[in-house]
C-alpha positions as CSV (number, residue, x, y, z in Angstrom):
1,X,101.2,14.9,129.1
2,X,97.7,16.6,129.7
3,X,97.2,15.8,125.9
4,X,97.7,12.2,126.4
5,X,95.9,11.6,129.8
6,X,93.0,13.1,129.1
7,X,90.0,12.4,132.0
8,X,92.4,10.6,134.1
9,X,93.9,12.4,137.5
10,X,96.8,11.9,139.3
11,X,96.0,9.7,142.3
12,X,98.9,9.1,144.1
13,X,102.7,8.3,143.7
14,X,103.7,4.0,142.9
15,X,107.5,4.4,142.9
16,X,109.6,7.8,143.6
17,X,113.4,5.8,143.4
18,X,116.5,6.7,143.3
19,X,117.8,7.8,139.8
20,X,115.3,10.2,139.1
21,X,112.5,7.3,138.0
22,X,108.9,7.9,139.1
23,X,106.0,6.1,138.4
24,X,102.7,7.7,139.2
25,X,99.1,6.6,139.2
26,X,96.4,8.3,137.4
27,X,92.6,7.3,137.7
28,X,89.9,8.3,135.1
29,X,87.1,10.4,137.1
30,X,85.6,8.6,140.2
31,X,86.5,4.6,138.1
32,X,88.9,3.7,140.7
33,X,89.1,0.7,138.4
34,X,90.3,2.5,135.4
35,X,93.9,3.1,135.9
36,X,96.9,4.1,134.0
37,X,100.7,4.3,135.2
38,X,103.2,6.6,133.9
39,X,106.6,6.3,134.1
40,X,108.7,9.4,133.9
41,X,112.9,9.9,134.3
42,X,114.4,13.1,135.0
43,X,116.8,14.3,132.5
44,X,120.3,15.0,134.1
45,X,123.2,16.4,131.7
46,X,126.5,15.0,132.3
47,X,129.2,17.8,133.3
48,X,130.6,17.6,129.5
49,X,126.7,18.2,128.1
50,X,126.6,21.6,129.8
């Protein structure tokens, strides 16, 4: 992930939802206007993937 956003910094959290889905906001240096979101999912194996 550090590989892909680069400059930017985590900033704060946009959605933490049930399901495991988070979005978080990232922010390149001190541009508050330059802004990426990243979606991530946590992985959860189903009884019969263990």
């Amino acid at each position: 992930m550090q590989d892909t956003l680069g400059e930017y910094r985590f900033n704060r959290v946009i959605i933490k939802a049930a399901g495991d889905v988070y979005v978080y906001e990232f922010v390149k240096g001190d541009d508050a206007k330059d802004v990426v979101w990243s979606r991530l999912s946590a992985y959860r194996p189903h009884q019969r993937d263990r």
